[in-house]
DRENDRENVO-628321 format. One record per residue (C-alpha): residue number from 1; y negated, z, x. Coordinates in pm, 1 decimal, decimal comma. Layout:
<sites>
{roke:NUM; Y:Y; Z:Z; X:X}
...
</sites>
This chain:
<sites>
{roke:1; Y:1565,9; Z:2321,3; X:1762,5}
{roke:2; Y:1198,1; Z:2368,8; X:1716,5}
{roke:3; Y:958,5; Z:2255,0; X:1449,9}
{roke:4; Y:660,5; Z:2044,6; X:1547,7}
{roke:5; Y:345,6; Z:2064,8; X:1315,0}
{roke:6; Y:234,5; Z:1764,2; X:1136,4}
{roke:7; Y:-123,6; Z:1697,3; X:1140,8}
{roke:8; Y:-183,4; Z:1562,6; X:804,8}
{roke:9; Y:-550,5; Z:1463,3; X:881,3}
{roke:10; Y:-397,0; Z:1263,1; X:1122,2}
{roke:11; Y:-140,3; Z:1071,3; X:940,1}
{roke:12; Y:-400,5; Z:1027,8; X:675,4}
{roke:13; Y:-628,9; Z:879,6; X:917,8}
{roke:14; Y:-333,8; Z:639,0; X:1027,9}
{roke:15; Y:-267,6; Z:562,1; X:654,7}
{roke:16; Y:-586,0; Z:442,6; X:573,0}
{roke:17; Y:-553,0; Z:107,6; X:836,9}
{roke:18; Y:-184,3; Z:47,0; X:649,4}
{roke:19; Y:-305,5; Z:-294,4; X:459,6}
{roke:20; Y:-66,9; Z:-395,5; X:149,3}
{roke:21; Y:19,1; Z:-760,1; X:106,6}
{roke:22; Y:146,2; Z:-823,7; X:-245,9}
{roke:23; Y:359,2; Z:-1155,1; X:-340,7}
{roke:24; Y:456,4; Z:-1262,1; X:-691,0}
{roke:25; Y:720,2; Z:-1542,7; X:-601,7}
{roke:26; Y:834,5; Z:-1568,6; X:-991,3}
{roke:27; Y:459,8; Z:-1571,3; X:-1169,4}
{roke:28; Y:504,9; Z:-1228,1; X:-1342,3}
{roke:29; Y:226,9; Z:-1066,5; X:-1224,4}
{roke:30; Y:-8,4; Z:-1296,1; X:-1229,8}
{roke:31; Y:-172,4; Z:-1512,2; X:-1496,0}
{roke:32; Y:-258,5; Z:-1878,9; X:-1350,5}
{roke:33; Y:-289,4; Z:-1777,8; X:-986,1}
{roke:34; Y:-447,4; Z:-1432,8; X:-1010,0}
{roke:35; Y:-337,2; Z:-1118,4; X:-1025,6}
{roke:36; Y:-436,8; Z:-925,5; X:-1358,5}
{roke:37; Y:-703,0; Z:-685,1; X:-1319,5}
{roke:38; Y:-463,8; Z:-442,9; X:-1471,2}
{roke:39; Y:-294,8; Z:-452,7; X:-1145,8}
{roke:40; Y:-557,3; Z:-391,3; X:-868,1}
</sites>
Protein backbone atom coordinates (compact mmCIF):
# COMPACT_ATOMS: atom_id res chain seq x y z
CA UNK A 1 0.00 0.00 0.00
CA UNK A 2 1.43 3.35 -0.81
CA UNK A 3 0.85 6.78 0.62
CA UNK A 4 -0.31 9.56 -1.66
CA UNK A 5 0.62 13.22 -0.60
CA UNK A 6 -2.06 15.60 0.20
CA UNK A 7 -1.72 18.94 -1.22
CA UNK A 8 -3.03 21.07 1.47
CA UNK A 9 -2.95 24.29 -0.69
CA UNK A 10 -5.16 22.46 -2.67
CA UNK A 11 -7.80 21.31 -0.37
CA UNK A 12 -7.65 24.75 1.08
CA UNK A 13 -8.32 26.21 -2.19
CA UNK A 14 -11.38 23.71 -2.52
CA UNK A 15 -12.49 24.72 1.04
CA UNK A 16 -12.82 28.16 0.49
CA UNK A 17 -15.99 27.63 -2.34
CA UNK A 18 -17.67 25.19 0.61
CA UNK A 19 -20.72 27.80 1.42
CA UNK A 20 -22.50 27.09 4.98
CA UNK A 21 -26.26 27.33 5.13
CA UNK A 22 -27.41 27.69 8.73
CA UNK A 23 -31.22 26.92 9.86
CA UNK A 24 -32.69 27.64 13.28
CA UNK A 25 -36.06 25.59 12.97
CA UNK A 26 -36.82 26.12 16.93
CA UNK A 27 -35.92 30.16 17.24
CA UNK A 28 -32.84 29.62 19.51
CA UNK A 29 -30.47 31.28 17.68
CA UNK A 30 -32.04 33.94 16.55
CA UNK A 31 -33.81 36.92 18.09
CA UNK A 32 -37.02 37.99 15.89
CA UNK A 33 -35.77 36.63 12.57
CA UNK A 34 -32.04 37.34 12.75
CA UNK A 35 -29.33 35.68 13.76
CA UNK A 36 -27.38 37.40 16.77
CA UNK A 37 -24.32 39.07 15.82
CA UNK A 38 -22.73 36.95 18.44
CA UNK A 39 -23.11 34.22 16.02
CA UNK A 40 -21.66 35.36 12.62
Amino acid sequence: MSLTKINFDSVKNKLKKIKLIATDIDGTLTKNGQFSSQLL
